[in-house]
Backbone as numpy.savetxt, mean C-alpha at the origin, in Angstrom:
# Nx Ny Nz CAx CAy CAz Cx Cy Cz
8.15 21.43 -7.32 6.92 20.82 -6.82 5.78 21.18 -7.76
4.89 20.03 -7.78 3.97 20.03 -8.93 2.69 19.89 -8.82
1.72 20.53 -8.35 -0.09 20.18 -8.67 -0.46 19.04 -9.63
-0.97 17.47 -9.51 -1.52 16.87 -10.50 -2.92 16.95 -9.74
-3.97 16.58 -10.63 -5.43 15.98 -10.30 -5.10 14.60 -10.20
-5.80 14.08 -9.30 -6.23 13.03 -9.03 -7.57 12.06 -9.71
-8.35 13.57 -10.57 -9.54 12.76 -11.43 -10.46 12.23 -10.63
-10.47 13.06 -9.15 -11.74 12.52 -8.52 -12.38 13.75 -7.94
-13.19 14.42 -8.02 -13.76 16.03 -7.84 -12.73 17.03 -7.74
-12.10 17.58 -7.42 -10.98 18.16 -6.95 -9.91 17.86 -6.81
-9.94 16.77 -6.04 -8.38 16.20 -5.17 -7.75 16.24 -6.30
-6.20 16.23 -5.59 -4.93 16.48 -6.03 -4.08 16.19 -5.35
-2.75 15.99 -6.15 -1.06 15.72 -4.98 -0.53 16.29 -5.47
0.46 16.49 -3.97 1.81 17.36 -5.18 2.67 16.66 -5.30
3.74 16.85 -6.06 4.77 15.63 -6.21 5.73 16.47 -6.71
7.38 15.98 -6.60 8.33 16.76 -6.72 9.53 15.80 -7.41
9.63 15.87 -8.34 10.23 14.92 -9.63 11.63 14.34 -8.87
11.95 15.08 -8.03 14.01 15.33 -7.63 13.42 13.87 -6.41
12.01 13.89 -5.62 11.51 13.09 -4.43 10.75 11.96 -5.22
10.79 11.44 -6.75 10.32 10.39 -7.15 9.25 10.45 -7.19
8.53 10.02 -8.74 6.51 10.28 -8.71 6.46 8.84 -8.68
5.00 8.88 -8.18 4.45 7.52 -8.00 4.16 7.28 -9.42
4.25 5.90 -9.47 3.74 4.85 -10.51 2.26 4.35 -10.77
2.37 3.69 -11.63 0.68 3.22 -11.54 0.01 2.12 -10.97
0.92 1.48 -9.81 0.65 0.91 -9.40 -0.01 1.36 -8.22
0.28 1.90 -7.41 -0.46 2.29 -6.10 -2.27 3.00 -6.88
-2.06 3.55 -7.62 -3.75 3.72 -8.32 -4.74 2.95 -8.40
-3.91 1.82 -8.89 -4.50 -0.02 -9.63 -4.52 -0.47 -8.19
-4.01 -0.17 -7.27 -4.18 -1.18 -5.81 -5.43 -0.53 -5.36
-5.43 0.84 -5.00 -6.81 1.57 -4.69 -8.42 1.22 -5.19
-7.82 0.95 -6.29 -8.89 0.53 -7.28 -9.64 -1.09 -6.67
-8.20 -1.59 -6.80 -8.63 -3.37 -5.99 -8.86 -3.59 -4.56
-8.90 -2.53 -3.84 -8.79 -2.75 -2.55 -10.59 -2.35 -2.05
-11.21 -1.88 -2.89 -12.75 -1.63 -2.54 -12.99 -1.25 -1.31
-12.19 0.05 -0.71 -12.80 -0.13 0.87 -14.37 -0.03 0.83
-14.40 -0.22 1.74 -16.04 -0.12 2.63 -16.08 1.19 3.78
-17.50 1.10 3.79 -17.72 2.70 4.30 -17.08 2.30 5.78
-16.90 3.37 6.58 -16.39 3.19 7.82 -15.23 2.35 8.08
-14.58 1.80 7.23 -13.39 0.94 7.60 -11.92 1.80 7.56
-11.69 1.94 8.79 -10.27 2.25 8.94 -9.18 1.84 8.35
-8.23 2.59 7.92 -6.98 2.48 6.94 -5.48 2.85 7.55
-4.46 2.40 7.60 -3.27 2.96 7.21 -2.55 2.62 6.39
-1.55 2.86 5.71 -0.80 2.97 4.65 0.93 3.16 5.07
1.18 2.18 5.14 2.80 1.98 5.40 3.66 1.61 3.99
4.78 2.83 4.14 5.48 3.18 3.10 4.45 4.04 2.55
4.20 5.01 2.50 3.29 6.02 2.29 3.87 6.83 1.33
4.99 7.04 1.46 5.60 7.87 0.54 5.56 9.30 0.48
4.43 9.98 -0.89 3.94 11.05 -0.71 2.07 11.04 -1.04
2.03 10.21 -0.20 0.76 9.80 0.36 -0.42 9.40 -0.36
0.20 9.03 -1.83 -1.00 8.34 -2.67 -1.80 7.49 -2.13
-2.09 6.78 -1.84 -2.68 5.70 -1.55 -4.16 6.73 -0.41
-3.50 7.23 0.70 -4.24 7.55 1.34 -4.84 8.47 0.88
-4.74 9.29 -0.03 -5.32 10.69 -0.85 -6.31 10.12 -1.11
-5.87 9.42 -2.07 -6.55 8.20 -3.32 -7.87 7.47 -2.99
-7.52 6.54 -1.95 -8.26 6.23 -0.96 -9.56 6.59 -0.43
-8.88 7.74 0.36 -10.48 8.70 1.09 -10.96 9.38 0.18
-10.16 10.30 -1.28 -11.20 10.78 -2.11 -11.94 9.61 -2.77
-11.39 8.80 -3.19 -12.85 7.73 -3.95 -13.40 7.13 -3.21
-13.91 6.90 -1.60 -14.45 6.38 -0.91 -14.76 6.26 0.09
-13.73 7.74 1.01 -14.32 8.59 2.12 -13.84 7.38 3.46
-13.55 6.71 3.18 -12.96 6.24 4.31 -11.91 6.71 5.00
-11.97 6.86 6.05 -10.48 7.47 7.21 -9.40 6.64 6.79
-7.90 7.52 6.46 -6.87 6.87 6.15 -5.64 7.94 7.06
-4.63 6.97 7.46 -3.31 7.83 7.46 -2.28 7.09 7.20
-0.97 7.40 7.17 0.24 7.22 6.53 1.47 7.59 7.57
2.12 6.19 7.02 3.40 6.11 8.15 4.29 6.40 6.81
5.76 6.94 6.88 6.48 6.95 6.20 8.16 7.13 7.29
9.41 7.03 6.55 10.32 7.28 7.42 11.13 8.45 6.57
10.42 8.81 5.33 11.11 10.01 4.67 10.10 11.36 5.10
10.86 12.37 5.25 10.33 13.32 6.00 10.03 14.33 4.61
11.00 14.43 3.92 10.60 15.38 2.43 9.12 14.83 1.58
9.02 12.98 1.60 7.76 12.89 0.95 6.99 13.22 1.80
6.93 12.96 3.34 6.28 13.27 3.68 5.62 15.13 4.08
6.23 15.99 3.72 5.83 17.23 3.58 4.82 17.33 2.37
5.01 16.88 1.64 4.68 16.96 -0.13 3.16 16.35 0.79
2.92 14.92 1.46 1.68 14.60 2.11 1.11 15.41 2.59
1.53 15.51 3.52 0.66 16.65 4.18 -0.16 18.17 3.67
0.78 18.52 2.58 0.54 19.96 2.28 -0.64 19.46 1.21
-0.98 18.56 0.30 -1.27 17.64 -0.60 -3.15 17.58 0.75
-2.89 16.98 1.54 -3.96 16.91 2.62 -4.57 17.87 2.62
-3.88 18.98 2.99 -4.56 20.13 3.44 -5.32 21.19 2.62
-4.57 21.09 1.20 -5.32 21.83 0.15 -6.44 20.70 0.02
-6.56 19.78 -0.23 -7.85 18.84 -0.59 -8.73 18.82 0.95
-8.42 19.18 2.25 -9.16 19.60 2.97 -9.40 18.04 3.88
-8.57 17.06 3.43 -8.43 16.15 3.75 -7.87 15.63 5.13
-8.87 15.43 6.25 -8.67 15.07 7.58 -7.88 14.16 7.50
-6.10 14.01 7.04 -5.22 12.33 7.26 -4.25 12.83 7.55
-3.80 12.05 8.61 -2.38 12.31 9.42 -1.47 11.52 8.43
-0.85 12.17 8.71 0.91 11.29 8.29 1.66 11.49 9.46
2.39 10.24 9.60 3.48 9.82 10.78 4.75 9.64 9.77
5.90 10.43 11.17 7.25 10.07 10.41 7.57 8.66 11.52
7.45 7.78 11.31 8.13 6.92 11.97 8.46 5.54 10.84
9.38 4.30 11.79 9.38 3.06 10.89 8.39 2.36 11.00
7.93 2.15 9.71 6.98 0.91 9.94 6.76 -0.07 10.76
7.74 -0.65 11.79 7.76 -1.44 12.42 7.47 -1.25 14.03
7.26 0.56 13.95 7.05 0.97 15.11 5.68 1.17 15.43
4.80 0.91 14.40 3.62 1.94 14.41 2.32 0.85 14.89
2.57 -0.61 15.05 1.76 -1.14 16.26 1.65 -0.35 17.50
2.79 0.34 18.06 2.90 0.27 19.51 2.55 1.71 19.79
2.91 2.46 18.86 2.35 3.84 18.39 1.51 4.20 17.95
0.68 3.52 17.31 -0.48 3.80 16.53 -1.74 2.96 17.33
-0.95 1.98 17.71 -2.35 0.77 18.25 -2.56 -0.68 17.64
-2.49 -1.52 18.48 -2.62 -3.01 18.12 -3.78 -3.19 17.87
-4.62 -3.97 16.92 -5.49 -4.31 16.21 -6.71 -3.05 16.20
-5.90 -1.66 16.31 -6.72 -0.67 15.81 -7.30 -0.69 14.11
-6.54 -1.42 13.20 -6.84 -1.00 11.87 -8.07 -1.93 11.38
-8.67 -2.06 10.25 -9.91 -2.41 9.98 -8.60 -2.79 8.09
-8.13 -2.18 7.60 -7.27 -2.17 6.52 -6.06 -1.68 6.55
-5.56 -2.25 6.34 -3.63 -2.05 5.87 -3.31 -1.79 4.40
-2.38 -0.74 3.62 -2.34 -1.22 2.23 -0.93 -0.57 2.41
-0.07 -1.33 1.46 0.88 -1.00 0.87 1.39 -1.37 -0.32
2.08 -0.52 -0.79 2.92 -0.46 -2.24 4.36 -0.03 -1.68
4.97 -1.41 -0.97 6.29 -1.58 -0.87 7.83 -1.52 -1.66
8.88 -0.74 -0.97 9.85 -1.48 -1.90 10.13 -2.65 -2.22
10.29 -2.94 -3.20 10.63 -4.21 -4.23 11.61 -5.07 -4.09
12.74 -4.44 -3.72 14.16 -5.10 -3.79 14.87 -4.68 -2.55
15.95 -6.01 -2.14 16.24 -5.97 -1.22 17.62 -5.09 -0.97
18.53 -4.64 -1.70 19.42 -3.90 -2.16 19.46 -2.45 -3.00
20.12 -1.48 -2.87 20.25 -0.90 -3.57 21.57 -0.83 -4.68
21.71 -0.54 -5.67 22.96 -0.59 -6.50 23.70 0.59 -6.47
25.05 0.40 -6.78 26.09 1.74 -6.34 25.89 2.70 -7.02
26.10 3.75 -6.77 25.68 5.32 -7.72 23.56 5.23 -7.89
22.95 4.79 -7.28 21.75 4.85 -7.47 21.06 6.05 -6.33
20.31 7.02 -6.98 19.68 8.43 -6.48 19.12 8.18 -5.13
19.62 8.32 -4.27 18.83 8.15 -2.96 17.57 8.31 -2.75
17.09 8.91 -3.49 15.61 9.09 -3.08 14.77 7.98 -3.55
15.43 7.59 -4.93 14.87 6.60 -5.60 15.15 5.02 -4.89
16.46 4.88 -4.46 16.54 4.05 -4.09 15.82 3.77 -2.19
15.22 5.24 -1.76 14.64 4.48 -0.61 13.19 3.90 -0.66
12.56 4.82 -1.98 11.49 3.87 -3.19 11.51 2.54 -3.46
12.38 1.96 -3.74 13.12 0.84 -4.60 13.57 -0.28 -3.16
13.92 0.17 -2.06 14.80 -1.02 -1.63 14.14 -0.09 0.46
14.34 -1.34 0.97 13.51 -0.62 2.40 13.33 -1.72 3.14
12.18 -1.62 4.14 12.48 -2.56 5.04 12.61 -4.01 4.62
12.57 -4.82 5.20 12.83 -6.28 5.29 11.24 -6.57 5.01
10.84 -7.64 3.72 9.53 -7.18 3.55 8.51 -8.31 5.07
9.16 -9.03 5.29 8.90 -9.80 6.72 8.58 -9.09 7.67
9.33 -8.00 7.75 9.06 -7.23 9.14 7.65 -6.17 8.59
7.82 -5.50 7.76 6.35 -4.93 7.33 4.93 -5.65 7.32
5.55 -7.03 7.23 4.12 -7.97 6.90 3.64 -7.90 8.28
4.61 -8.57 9.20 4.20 -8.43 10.90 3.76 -7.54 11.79
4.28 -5.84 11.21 3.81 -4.78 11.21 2.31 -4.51 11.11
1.77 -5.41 9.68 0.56 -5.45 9.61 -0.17 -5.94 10.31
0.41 -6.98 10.31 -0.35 -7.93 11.17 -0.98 -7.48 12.45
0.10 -6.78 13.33 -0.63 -6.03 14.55 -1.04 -4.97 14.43
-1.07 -4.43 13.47 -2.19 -3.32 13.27 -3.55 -3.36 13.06
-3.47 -4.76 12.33 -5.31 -5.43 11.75 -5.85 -5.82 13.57
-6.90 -5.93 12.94 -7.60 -5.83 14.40 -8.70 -7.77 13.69
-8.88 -8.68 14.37 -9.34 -10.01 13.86 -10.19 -9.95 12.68
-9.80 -10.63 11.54 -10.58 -10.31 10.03 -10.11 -9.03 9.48
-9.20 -8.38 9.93 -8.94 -7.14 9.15 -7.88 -7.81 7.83
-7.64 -6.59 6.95 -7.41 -7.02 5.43 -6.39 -6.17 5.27
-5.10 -6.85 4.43 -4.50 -6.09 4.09 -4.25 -6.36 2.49
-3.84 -5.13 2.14 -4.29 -4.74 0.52 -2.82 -4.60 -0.01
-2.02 -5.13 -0.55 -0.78 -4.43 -1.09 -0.47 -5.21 -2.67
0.53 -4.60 -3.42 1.00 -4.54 -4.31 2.27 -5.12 -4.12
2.77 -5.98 -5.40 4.03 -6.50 -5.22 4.53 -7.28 -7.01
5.94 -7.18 -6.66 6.74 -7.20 -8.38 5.95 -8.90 -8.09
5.56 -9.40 -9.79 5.57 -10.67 -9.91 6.49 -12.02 -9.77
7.51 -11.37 -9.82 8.21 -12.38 -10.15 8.44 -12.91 -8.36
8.26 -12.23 -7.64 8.65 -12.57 -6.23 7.40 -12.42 -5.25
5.96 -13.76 -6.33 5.00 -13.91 -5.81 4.75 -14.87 -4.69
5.65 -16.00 -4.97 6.06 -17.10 -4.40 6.31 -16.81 -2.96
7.87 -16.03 -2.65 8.30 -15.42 -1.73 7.04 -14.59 -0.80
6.05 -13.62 -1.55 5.08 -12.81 -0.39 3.69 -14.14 -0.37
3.38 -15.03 -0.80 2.57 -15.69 -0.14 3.10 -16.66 1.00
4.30 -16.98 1.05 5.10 -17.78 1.80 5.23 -17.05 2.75
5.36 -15.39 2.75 5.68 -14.60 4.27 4.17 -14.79 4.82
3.18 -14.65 3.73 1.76 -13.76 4.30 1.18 -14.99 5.22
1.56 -16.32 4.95 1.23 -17.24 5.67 1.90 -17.57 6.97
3.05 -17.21 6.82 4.09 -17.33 8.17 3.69 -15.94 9.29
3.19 -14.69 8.45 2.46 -13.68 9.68 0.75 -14.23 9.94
0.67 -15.41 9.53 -1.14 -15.80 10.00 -1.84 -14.50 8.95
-1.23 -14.01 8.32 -2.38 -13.31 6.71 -2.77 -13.97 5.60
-3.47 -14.54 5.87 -4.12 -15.74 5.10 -4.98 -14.78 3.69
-3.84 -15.18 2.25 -4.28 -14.71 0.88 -5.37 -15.11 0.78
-6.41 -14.08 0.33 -7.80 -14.24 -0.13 -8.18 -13.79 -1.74
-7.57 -13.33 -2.24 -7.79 -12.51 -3.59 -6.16 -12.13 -4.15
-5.99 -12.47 -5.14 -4.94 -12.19 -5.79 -5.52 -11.81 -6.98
-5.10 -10.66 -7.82 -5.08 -9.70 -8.99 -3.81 -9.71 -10.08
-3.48 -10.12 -10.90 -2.95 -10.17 -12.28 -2.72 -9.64 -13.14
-2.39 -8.43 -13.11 -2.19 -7.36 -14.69 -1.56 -7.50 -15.52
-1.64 -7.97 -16.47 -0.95 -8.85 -17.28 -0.48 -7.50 -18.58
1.07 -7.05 -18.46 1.03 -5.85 -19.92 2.29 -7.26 -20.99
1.33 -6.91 -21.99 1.97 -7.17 -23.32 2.12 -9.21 -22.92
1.12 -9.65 -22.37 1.16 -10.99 -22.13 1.77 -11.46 -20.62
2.62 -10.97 -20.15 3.01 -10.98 -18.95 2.46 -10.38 -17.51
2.74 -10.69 -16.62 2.33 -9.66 -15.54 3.35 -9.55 -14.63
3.57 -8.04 -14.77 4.90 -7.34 -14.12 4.18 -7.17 -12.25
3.13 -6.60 -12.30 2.49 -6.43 -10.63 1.69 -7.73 -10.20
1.95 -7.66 -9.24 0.41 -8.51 -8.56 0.04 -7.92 -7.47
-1.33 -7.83 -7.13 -2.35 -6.85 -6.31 -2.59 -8.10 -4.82
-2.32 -8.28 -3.84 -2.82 -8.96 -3.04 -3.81 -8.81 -2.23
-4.63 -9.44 -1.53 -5.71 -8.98 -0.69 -5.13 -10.31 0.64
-5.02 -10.06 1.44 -5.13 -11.27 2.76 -6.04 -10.60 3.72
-6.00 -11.62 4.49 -6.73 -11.51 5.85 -6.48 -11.93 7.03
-6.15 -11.29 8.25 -5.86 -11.83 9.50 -6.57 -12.86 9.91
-6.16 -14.04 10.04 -6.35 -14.98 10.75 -8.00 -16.22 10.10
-7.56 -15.97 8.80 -8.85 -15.85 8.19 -8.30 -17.73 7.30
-9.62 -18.20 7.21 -9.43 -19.77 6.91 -8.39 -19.78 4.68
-8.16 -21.12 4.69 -7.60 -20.72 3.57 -8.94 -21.00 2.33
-8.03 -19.96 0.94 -9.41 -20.42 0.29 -9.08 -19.02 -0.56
-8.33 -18.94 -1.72 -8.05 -17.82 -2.45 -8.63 -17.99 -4.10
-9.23 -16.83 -4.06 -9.75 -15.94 -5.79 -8.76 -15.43 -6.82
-8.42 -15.68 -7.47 -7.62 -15.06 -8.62 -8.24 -14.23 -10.01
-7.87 -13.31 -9.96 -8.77 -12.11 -10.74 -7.59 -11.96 -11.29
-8.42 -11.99 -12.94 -7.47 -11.80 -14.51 -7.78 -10.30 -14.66
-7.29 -9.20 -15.26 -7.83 -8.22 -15.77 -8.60 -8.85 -16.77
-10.06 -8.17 -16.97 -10.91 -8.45 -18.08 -11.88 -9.33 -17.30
-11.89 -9.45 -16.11 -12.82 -10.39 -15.60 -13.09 -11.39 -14.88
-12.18 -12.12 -15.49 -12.84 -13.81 -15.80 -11.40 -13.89 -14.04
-12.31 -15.10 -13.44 -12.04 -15.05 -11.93 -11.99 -16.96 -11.72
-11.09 -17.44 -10.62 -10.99 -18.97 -10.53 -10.88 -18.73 -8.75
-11.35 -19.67 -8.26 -10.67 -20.07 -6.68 -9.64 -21.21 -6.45
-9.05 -20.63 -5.65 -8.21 -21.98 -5.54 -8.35 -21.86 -3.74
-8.44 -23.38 -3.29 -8.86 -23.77 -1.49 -7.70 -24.48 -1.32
């Protein structure tokens, strides 16, 4: 187990190489997700609790974290408590945490989901519960009753299977508002989403470097 900075006064995580380090994607989502003061957060698939660290140190908003791994989630918590950081982490499934947590309690949702729907044979368990996890349908709906009317959810997702999450986000009534583009070496491997519960259609597309289009 390992002390990094986080590069925001103090804060820090710990992370434990054998339990998988986060990527740079959950950073780049934090970044795009701009909370606002007072807006409530959770973070499903939490992992070892980037997002929510991340989160309340650059912007002090209340966050907590559902996860169903109990080892990342120690690494969270202990990670919390040295940074002095008031955020719960829950061990439960994502799919439980409407009924547990509260129906249209949230104000923001974010996740940095697994990717793929499979895992491959001989692949590291830990990595692969990173890599491959719920049904991404059932997480979306998850969200859905967690947002409370106009609430936003913020997540990250592989490009190539952009098609597929605007097609769910519309079938849970999360109507895409902002889509993000990181384009490495000409391509773009992530895309950053922003939707909104129940919210009219009418989406922004943000290039890195700026330059921004709508599409209605």
């Amino acid at each position: 187990m390992e002390w990094e900075s986080l590069q925001v006064g103090d804060y820090g995580i710990y992370q434990d190489k054998a339990l998988g380090k986060f990527t740079r994607d959950p950073i780049d989502l934090v970044h795009f997700l701009k909370a606002r003061p007072g807006e409530k957060g959770i973070d499903l698939c939490t992992g070892n609790g980037i997002i929510p660290l991340y989160a309340n140190a650059l912007y002090g908003c209340p966050f907590c974290g559902v996860d169903v791994d109990g080892a990342q989630l120690t690494l969270a918590r202990l990670s919390a408590k040295r940074n002095h950081q008031p955020i719960p982490f829950y061990e439960m499934d994502a799919k439980s945490a409407p009924q547990a947590l509260g129906h249209g309690a949230f104000d923001l949702v974010t996740m940095n989901p697994p990717y793929f729907p499979a895992a491959a044979a001989g692949e590291n368990p830990q990595r692969a519960r990173q890599r491959h996890g719920d049904e991404l349908n059932a997480l979306l709906e998850a969200a859905f009753g967690l947002l409370n009317n106009g609430g936003r959810l913020v997540m990250s997702y592989r490009a190539s299977g952009l098609v597929e999450l605007l097609l769910l986000l519309r079938h849970q009534r999360l109507e895409p508002k902002t889509l993000s583009l990181h384009p490495v070496g000409g391509r773009a491997k992530s895309v950053y989403v922003e939707a909104k519960k129940l919210a009219k259609p009418g989406m922004d597309i943000i290039f890195l470097g700026g330059q921004d289009t709508t599409i209605t």
